[in-house]
Each structure stands twice: as structure tokens, then as C-alpha cells.
VEXBA-859328 format. One record per residue (C-alpha): z, y, x; residue in one letter. Coordinates in steps of 0.5 Angstrom, whole numbers, padded with zeros to 4 digits, always signed. Each point is the difference from the previous one (the first is absolute). Example, Ala and Ser with C-alpha at 12.3 -4.5 7.8 and 13.67 -1.06 7.14 Angstrom:
REM residues 2
+0016-0009+0025A -0002+0007+0002S 
***
This chain:
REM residues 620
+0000+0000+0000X -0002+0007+0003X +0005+0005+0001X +0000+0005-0006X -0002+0007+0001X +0002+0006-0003X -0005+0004+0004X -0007-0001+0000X -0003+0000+0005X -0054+0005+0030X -0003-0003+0002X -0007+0000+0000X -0005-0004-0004X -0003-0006+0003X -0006-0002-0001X -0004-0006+0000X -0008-0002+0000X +0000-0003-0006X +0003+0003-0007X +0000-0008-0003X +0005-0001+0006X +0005+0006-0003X -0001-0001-0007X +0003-0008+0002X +0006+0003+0002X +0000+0006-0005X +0001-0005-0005X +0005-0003+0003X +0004+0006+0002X -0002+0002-0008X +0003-0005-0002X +0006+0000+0004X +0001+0008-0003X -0001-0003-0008X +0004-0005+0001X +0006+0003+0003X +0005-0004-0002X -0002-0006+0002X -0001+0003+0007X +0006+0001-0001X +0004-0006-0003X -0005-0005+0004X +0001+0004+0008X +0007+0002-0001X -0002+0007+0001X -0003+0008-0003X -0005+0000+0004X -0007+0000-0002X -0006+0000+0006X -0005+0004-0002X -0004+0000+0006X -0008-0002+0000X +0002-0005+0006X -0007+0000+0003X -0005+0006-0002X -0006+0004+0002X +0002+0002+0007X +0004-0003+0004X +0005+0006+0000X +0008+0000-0002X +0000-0003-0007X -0001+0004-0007X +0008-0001-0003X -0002+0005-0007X -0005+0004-0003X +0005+0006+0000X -0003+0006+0002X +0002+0003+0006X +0005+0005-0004X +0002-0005-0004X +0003-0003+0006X +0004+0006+0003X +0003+0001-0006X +0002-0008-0001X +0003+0000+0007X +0004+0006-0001X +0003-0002-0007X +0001-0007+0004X +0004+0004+0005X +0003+0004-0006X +0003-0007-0004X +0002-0003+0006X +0005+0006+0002X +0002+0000-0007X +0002-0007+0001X +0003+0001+0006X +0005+0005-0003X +0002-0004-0006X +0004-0003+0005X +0005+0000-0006X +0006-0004-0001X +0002-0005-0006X +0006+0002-0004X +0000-0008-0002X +0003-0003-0006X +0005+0005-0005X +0004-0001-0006X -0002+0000-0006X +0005+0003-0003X +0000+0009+0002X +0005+0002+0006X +0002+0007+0001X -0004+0002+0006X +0005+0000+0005X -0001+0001+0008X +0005-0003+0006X +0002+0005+0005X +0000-0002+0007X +0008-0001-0001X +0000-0005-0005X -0006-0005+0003X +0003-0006+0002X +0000-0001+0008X -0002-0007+0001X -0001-0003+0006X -0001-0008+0001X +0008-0002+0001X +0001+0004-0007X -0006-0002-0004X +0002-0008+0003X +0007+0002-0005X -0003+0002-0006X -0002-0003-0006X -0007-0001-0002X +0001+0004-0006X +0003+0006+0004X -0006-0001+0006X -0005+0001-0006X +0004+0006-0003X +0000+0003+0008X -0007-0002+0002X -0002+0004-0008X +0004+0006+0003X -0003+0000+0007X -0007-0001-0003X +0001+0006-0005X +0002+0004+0005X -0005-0002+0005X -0005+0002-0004X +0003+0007-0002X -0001+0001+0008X -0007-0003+0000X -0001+0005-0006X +0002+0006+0004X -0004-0003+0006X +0006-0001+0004X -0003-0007+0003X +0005-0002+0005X +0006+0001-0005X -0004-0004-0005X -0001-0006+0006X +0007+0000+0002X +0002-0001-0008X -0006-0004-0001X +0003-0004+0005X +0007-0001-0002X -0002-0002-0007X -0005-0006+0002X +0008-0002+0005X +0003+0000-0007X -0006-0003-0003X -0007-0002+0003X -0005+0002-0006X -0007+0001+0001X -0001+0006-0002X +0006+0003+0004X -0005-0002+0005X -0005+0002-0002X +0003+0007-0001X +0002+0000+0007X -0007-0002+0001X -0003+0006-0004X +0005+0004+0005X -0004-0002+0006X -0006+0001-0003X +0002+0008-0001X +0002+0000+0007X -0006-0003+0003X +0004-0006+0002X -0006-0005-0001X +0003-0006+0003X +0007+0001-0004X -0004+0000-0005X -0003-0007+0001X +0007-0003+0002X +0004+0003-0007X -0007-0001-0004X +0001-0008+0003X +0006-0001-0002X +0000+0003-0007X -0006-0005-0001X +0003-0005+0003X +0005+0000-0006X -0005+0001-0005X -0008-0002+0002X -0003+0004-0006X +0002+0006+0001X -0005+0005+0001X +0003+0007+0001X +0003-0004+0006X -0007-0004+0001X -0005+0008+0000X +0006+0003+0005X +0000-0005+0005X -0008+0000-0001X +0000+0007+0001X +0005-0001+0006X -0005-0004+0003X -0006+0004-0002X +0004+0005+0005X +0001-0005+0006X -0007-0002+0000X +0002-0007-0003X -0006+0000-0004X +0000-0007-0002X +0007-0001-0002X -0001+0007-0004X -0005-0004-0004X +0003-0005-0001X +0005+0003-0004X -0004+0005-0003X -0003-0006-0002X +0007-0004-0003X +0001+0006-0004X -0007+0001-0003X +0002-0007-0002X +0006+0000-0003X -0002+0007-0004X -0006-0004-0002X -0005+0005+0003X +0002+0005-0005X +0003+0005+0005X -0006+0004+0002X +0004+0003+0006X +0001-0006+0003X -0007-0002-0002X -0003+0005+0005X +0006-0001+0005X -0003-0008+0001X -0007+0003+0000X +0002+0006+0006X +0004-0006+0003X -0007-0005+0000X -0004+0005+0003X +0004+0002+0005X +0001-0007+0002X -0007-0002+0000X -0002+0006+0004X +0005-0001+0006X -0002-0007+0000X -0008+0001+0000X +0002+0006+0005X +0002-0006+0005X -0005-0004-0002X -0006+0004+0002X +0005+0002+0006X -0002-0007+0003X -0006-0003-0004X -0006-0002+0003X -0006+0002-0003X -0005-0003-0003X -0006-0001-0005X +0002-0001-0007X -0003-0005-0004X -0008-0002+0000X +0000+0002-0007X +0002+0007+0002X -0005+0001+0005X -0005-0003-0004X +0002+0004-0005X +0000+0007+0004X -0007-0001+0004X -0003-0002-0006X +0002+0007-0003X -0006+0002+0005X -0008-0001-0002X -0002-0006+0004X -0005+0002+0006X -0003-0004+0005X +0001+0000+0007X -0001+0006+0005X -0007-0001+0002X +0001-0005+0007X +0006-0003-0003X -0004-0004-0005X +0002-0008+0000X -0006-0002+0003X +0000+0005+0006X +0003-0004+0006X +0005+0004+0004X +0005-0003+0005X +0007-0001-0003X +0003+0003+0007X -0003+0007-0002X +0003+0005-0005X -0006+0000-0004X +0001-0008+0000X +0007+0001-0003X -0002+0004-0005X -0005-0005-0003X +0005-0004+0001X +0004+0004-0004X -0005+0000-0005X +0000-0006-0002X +0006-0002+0000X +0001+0004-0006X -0004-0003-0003X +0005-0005-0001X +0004+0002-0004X +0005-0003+0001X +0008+0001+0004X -0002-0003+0007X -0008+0004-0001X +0003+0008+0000X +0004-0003+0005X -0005-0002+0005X -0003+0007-0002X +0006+0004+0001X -0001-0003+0007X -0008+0001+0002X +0001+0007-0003X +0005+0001+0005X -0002-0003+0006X -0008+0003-0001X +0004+0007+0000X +0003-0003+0007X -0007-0003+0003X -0004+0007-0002X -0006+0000+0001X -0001+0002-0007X -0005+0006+0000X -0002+0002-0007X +0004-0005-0002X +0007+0002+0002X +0002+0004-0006X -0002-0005-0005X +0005-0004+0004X +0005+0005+0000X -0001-0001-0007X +0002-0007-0001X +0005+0000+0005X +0003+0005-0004X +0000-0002-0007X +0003-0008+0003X +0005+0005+0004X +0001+0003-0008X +0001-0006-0003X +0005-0003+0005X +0004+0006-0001X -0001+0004+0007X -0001+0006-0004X +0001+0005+0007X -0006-0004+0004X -0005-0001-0007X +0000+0008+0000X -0001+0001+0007X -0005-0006+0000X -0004+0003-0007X +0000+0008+0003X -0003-0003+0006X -0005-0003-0004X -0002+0006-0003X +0000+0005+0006X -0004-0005+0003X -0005-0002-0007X +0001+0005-0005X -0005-0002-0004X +0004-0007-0001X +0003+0003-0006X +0004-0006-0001X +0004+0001+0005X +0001+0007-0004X +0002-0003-0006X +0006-0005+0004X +0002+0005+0003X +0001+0005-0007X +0005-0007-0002X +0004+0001+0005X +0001+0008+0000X +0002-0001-0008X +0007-0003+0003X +0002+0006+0003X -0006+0006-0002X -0004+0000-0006X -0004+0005+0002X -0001-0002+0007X -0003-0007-0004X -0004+0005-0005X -0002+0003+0006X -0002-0006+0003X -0005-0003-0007X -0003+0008+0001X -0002-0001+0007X -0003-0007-0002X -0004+0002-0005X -0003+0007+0005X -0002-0007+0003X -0004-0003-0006X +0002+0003-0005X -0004-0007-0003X +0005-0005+0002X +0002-0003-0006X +0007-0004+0004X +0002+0008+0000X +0000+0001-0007X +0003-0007-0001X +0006+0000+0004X +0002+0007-0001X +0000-0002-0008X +0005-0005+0002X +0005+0005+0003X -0002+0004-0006X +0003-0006-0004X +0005-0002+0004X +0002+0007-0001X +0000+0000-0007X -0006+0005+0000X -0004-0005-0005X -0005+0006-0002X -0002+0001+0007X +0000-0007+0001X -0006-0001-0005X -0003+0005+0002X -0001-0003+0008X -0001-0007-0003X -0005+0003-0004X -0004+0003+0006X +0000-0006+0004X -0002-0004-0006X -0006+0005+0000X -0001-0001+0008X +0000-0007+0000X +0000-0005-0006X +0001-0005+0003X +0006+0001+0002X +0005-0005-0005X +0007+0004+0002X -0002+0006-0002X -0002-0002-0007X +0006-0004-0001X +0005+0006+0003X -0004+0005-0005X +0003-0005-0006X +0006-0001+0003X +0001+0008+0000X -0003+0000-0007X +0005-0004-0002X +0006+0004+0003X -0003+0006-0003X +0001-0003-0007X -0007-0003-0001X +0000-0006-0002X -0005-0001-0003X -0005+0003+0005X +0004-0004+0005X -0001-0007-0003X -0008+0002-0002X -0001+0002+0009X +0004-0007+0002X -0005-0003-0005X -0006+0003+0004X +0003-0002+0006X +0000-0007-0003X -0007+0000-0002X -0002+0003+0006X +0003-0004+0005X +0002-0006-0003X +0000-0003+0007X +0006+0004+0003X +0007-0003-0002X +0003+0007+0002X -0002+0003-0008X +0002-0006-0004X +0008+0001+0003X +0000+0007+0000X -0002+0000-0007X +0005-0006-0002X +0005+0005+0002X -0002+0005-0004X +0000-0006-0006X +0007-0003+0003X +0003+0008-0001X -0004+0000-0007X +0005-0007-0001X -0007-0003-0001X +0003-0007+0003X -0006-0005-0002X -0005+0005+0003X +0004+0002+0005X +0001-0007+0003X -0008-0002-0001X -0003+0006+0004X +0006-0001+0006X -0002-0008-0001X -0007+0002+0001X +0002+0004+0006X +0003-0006+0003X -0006-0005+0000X -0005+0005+0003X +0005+0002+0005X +0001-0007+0002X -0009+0000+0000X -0001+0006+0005X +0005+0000+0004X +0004-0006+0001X +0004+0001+0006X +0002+0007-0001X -0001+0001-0008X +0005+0006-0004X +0006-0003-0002X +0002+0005-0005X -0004-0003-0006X +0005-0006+0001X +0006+0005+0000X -0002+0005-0005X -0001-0007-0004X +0007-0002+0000X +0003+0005-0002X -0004-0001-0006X +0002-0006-0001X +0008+0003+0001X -0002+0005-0005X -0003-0003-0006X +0003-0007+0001X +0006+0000+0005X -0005-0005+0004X +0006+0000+0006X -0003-0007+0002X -0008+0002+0001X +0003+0007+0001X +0004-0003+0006X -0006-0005+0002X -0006+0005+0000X +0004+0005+0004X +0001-0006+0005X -0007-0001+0001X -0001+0008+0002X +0004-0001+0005X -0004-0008+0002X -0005+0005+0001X +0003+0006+0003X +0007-0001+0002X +0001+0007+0002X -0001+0003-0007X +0006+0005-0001X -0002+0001-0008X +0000-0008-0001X +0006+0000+0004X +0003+0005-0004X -0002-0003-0007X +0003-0007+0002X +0006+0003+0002X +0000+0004-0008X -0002-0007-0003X +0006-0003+0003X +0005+0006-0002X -0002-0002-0007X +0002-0006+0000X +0007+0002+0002X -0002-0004+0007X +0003+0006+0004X +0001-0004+0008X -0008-0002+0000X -0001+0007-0003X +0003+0003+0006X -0003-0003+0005X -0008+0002-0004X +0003+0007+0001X +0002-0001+0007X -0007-0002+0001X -0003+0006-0003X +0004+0004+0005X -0002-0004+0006X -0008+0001-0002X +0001+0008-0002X -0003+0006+0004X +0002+0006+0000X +0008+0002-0001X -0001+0001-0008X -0003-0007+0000X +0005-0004+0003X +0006+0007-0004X -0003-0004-0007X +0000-0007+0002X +0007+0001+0002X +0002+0003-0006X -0002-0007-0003X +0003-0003+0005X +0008+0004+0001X -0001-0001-0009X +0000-0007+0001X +0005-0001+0005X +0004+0004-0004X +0001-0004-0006X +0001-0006+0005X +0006+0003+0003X +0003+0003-0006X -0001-0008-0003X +0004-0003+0005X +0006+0007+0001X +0001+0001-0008X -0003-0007-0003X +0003+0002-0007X -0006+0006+0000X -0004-0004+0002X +0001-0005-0007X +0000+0008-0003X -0007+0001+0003X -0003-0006-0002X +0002+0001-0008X -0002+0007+0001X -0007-0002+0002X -0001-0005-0006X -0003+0005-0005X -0005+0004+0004X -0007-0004+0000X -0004+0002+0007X -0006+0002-0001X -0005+0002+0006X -0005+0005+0000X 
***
């Protein structure tokens, strides 16, 4: 039984080469935002990760749509809360008699003084009048905010009787004195004689907030969301602020010592399809014979093993590219393979050097407008106007290229800009029609922007005339699946699949397989074909960071909380960038949260279970 109360008590956007690989994630972190209670009841926490994981570029992950002013004011009203929480460091005036009393105030001189020998003489009910008396007066201290007085009175109450309010008085005490660890120690023991109380819970949380202790502070944080059945908002949002903080410090560590590497071939595939195809450089060609041991040789090398497509592939390719530019002799060739050794650079996360390659590229060759292109990707991390700067300079290049206008659509969306989008995707339809992602990117947009219809009538174009690309027949299953269309939905992915499997068998798109789980999730609560078609993306592609993160999802539905961790952990390992791994440890610390309040305070976790029984998860 809790002790009775009397007083209550950026990022930047992270983009990716494929709106389909965002939209994946977008569903399940939509889902996550819609079903906040299961989150909730299911991990054992408040939080709710809505990070897009892996989106357009590569960069710092996208953690919310609020604009920039939206933010400051969010994090000012955060601190605001947070102050005011930290103030109302109240004491509790526990339990009183029902009966009126006249207000009567003990003077200095009728306090009992007490001691352990005195207290050892008396009898229980005088040591329960003295520790009354005590209490009251050390809260009339504490009201005057004399808190070394209230200590000592505190004190002599718990000798007379050790009550876990009188502790966590004392405790409030400390906290007013910025005595954090105090706090800990008076907070502990008022737990330790009552497991549930929350006041003493949210202080010992804030106490170890303060001594850095992130994760002792959301554990408690978490006890007491549970406890209060999530229907305190303060204490919802100190859970959420707690995650964060966690999550960062450990990405902060983690980026600190991990190596980097490619992500997974369906990533690569994915952003190098983003550009137009074009055929080799001229004397690059497959059937120019060139000695491996010279520069020129390393890049047809390179060449050709992106053709591949597969993991060990873009490997090899990294590689040739790399030790072309070392060997030399490249001649009008040295720009191009500054290019691509800047774009394997990009995607392994070696962000410093990918820049410096793709301005020598551009120095060198300003006519290789791709490298322009690239380059305006990376400036959005830090400089919009340098990446609008860059698209300018490319189209002085050619202002024909269609891939300029494609690609600074895709900032557009990512931006939200989706009427500007439209009109880019638009333009580089009129270039080049041939180009399928810029049709299925203009329909995508026209159904952000509202238009469903006109959406659904442009993926059907696609489908009519591209029939043989199995890229449009996702893309328009996903817009099916959003419109809760499962049948068709599952027949367009299912289709997807097979021709995946047809053209590109060593290295085909796994992204159908997981976009078709999370149908069967939805609309059937499938968890064991779900389980099972996201095994087979990662058959096929083991370092998929969004089949891995669905997995773990499946796995958090069914309440199978220690194989989730492990998914979760796996998702951190194959992130990039810092706000990757920031959002898949948010997953992770949630998850090993509800397992650490399990085995503390196992009584919540039977509350926990009961509380979950009447929400019906649904993922989109």
C-alpha cells in the first residue's frame, strides 16, 4: 500500500535514398504515436520514438515534424516544467483524524527530545504521538524554509519511528539543498518500507537525473508511470526526457569508438538508383581491356562490381575506387573517381572526407553536375542555403539534367516542402520520362499533399507503363496499406517480390518482404508469417537495419520483451549516424527498462500485464 499524500505533488533531418525505406519506418513509428498506451503497457515506459531511422541522406535523424520555433518553445516549456517539479519538493503531511482538531503549534520547548536510549524506554503509542509531534514541526520548518532545522526534526521522528514519509521529507529537505545523494539515501529507505510510493519514486529519480545517473533515473521514472497507470503527464514527460538522455549518452559512446561501415545493399542499391543510369565513362567500358594494377584499371574494377549489388559488391567497389585515386594516372577520369569515392565514403559515414572528395570533384570537372548534386545533400546537414547553392551551381552546369531537379525534389519533400516538390519531380518528368522514381515520387508527394485520387491515378500510369520494374508495384502497395486496402496491398508487394526475385536474385530489394509483414501485422495480427517474411529479409540482406527494427517490433507485441532487446541492440549496432543509433537505443533502453522493472518490483509487472489487455495493437 503507497503511503497516503496529502500534498500533491534537434536534430537535423536525416534523409534517405528511398521515400519507400522511410515510409516503412514511418509506419511503425505512426503506429507507435497512435498506440501510446500499448507502447506504454507493452515496454514498460512513456516514450515514443518517432525518428524515421533511416531517411534520405544520411545525416542526423529526423525526430519530429515541429518546425523550427515550434522546437525552442518545446524546450523551453520543458525546462519550465522541469524547474517547477524540482520546486515542488513538498512534504507530506500524512494521515490525520477524521474528527476536527484545533490548529495547535508545538513550541520549541514542549518537543520532546528524544534520543536512541529515550526512545528505547518508550512505548509504542508515546513513540508514535513523539514521532507526530516531530513531524509536524519539521514540516512547519520546512514550510519556513529552514531545512537544517526540519533535517534534525525529521531525524528525531524516524528514531521514534521510521516512517517512510518522515524519510522522504527529509529527503525533500536535501533535494532543496541540492544534496543529491542525500537524497538518494532518505528516498531508498522510504522505498524500502513502501515499494510504491511515488512521491519518494519521482524524487529519487529527480535526485539521480541531477547526479547524471540517467539510468537509475529512468527506472524510477518508469516505477512510477506504472504505478500511477500513466495517468500522470509529469511524470510521462520526465520518462520521455530521461529515454533521451540515455539513448544519447550511450549513442555518444558508441559513435566514439564504431567503426565505419557500409549499410546494407538494399541502402546502397537504393540511393545509387536515385540517380539516372548512365554507361560507362568513355575507355571505362566493359570491353576495354585495362591492366588491374593501374588507376584506370581499378575504376572499371569498381564499376563493375556495383553492378553486383550485393554487400561483398559495394565492398569491392569501395575499394577499386579507393586505391584507383592512390595508383593515379587517371586523366580526364580523376574527377569521376572522386566522384564515386566520395559517394562510398557518403555512405559509410565518413562524411568529412566524402566532402572533400566531391568539392575535388567539382573543382576539377565542374561539368560532372552529380557530384554538385551530392554535395548539396551534404551541406543540408549544416547549411540549407549552401545545399540550394550547390542545386544553383549544377543547373549553370546543365540546366537540362534532369537528376538536379529529382533530387532537390527529394529535399523538398523531406522538408515537407511538398508543393515545390512537385513541381521539381514535374520538371524532371519533362526531361526525362523515362526515369521511373520521378513519376512514383510525384505520386507519393500528390498523396501528401492531399490528393489521393490524382495519386493513385499517377501509380497506376507507372504500373501501366513500367510494368516490369517491381519498385512502383511497392510504392503503390504502400499507398494501398496506408489507405488500410490489405488485399490489394499484399497482391501488389506479392508481386513486387517475384519480380524482385526475377531480376535481381543475388541482390533484390527486401523492402516488399518487410512492407508485407507489416501488412499481415495490421490487418490479421499474422505475428508468425510476419516473423517469418522478416527472417527472409534478413536471409537475404543481414544488415537491413529496418528489417531488424520490425522484427524487434513483432517481437515487442507479443510481449517477448528479451528477444526484442536483442533485435533492438542489432539495430544500433547497423546504424550510421548518431541520431540513427539515438533512436534504435531508444528501443533498446525502453525494452530493457520493462525487463529491469520486471525482476525490481515484480508486483508491477502483473499490473503491467493487466493494463495491456485492453488495447488492440494496431501498426501502420
Amino acid at each position: 500500500m503507497a503511503a497516503q499524500e496529502s500534498v500533491p505533488t534537434a536534430t537535423l533531418p536525416d534523409f534517405s535514398s528511398s521515400t519507400s525505406q522511410s515510409s516503412v519506418w514511418d509506419r511503425i513509428s505512426t503506429w507507435a504515436s497512435e498506440n501510446k498506451a500499448v507502447v506504454y503497457t507493452i515496454a514498460g515506459i512513456a516514450v515514443v520514438v518517432t525518428g524515421a531511422g533511416v531517411a534520405y541522406y544520411l545525416t542526423d535523424s529526423k525526430t519530429t515534424t515541429i518546425g523550427p520555433q515550434s522546437g525552442k518553445k518545446s524546450a523551453k516549456k520543458d525546462k519550465r516544467k522541469k524547474k517547477e517539479e524540482e520546486k515542488k519538493a513538498d512534504v507530506e503531511k500524512g494521515n490525520t483524524d477524521t474528527k476536527p482538531k484545533t490548529p495547535t503549534v508545538e513550541t520549541v520547548e514542549e518537543l520532546p527530545e528524544v534520543d536512541e536510549k529515550i526512545v528505547a524506554s518508550l512505548t509504542e503509542v508515546q513513540r508514535k504521538d513523539y514521532a507526530a509531534k516531530l513531524k509536524a514541526a519539521g514540516n512547519t520548518a520546512y514550510g519556513s524554509k529552514d531545512y537544517n532545522k526540519a533535517i534534525v526534526l525529521y531525524g528525531k521522528a524516524i528514531l521514534c519511528k521510521p516512517d517512510p514519509i518522515f524519510y522522504s521529507n527529509r529527503a525533500a529537505c536535501y533535494n532543496a539543498l541540492g544534496q543529491w545523494e542525500k537524497v538518494v539515501e532518505d528516498t531508498t529507505a522510504a522505498i524500502n518500507l513502501d515499494s510504491e510510493y511515488v512521491k519518494a519514486l519521482n524524487r529519487r529519480a529527480n535526485a539521480y537525473e541531477h547526479l547524471e545517473k540517467y539510468s537509475e533515473a529512468l527506472l524510477d521514472s518508469t516505477a512510477s508511470c506504472i504505478i500511477d497507470s500513466f495517468r500522470n503527464e509529469s511524470s510521462a514527460e520526465s520518462v520521455e526526457r530521461l529515454l533521451k538522455k540515455v539513448a544519447e549518452a550511450k549513442g555518444k559512446a558508441i559513435m566514439a569508438t564504431k567503426a565505419k561501415r557500409l549499410p546494407s545493399s538494399s541502402f546502397v542499391t537504393n540511393y545509387l538508383q536515385s540517380f539516372r543510369a548512365r554507361p560507362p565513362p568513355a575507355g571505362l567500358e566493359e570491353d576495354v581491356d585495362l591492366p588491374e594494377d593501374t588507376g584506370k584499371g581499378q575504376l572499371q574494377l569498381g564499376l563493375r562490381a556495383v553492378n553486383k549489388k550485393t554487400s561483398d559488391g559495394y565492398e569491392e567497389a569501395a575499394a577499386a575506387f579507393d586505391k584507383a585515386l592512390q595508383l593515379g594516372g587517371l586523366e580526364e577520369h580523376e574527377a569521376f573517381a572522386y566522384n564515386m569515392r566520395g559517394t562510398f565514403r557518403y555512405l559509410r559515414g565518413k562524411n568529412v572526407e566524402a566532402l572533400s572528395d566531391l568539392t575535388k570533384s567539382v573543382d576539377l570537372q565542374p561539368a560532372l553536375t552529380q557530384s554538385f548534386i551530392k554535395r548539396a545533400s551534404m551541406h543540408l546537414e549544416l547549411d540549407k542555403d549552401a545545399a540550394a547553392d550547390d542545386f544553383e551551381k549544377a543547373m549553370v552546369q546543365n540546366p537540362d539534367d534532369p537528376d538536379i531537379y529529382y533530387h532537390r525534389a527529394q529535399l523538398h519533400f523531406i522538408l515537407g516542402e511538398f508543393a515545390d516538390a512537385a513541381k521539381d519531380y514535374q520538371k524532371s518528368i519533362d526531361l526525362d520520362r523515362d526515369f521511373i522514381f520521378s513519376h512514383i515520387q510525384l505520386g507519393v508527394t500528390q498523396y501528401k499533399l492531399g490528393s489521393v485520387a490524382s495519386s493513385m491515378a499517377t501509380l497506376r500510369r507507372c504500373i501501366k507503363n513500367f510494368d516490369n520494374v517491381p519498385d512502383v508495384y511497392n510504392y503503390y502497395g504502400e499507398l494501398l496499406l496506408d489507405q488500410q486496402k490489405y488485399s490489394e496491398a499484399i497482391e501488389n508487394f506479392d508481386t513486387a517480390v517475384e519480380m524482385e526475385k526475377r531480376t535481381k536474385p543475388l541482390g533484390m530489394n527486401v523492402l516488399p518482404l518487410i512492407n508485407k509483414a507489416l501488412a499481415l501485422f495490421q490487418w490479421k495480427s499474422d505475428f508468425a508469417e510476419a516473423e517469418k517474411l522478416c527472417q527472409k529479409a534478413l536471409i537475404i540482406d543481414p544488415e537491413c537495419d529496418i528489417a531488424v527494427a520490425t522484427m524487434a517490433q513483432l517481437l515487442l507485441q507479443q510481449g517477448k520483451v528479451t528477444e526484442a532487446l536483442k533485435y533492438f541492440e542489432r539495430a544500433a549496432e547497423l546504424s550510421r549516424t548518431e541520431g540513427e543509433i539515438v533512436n534504435a537505443l531508444s528501443y533498446a533502453e525502453a525494452t530493457r527498462t520493462q525487463l529491469e522493472v520486471q525482476e525490481k518490483y515484480p508486483q508491477l509487472a502483473n499490473r503491467l500485464s493487466g493494463m495491456s489487455g485492453g488495447f488492440a495493437p494496431q501498426m501502420r
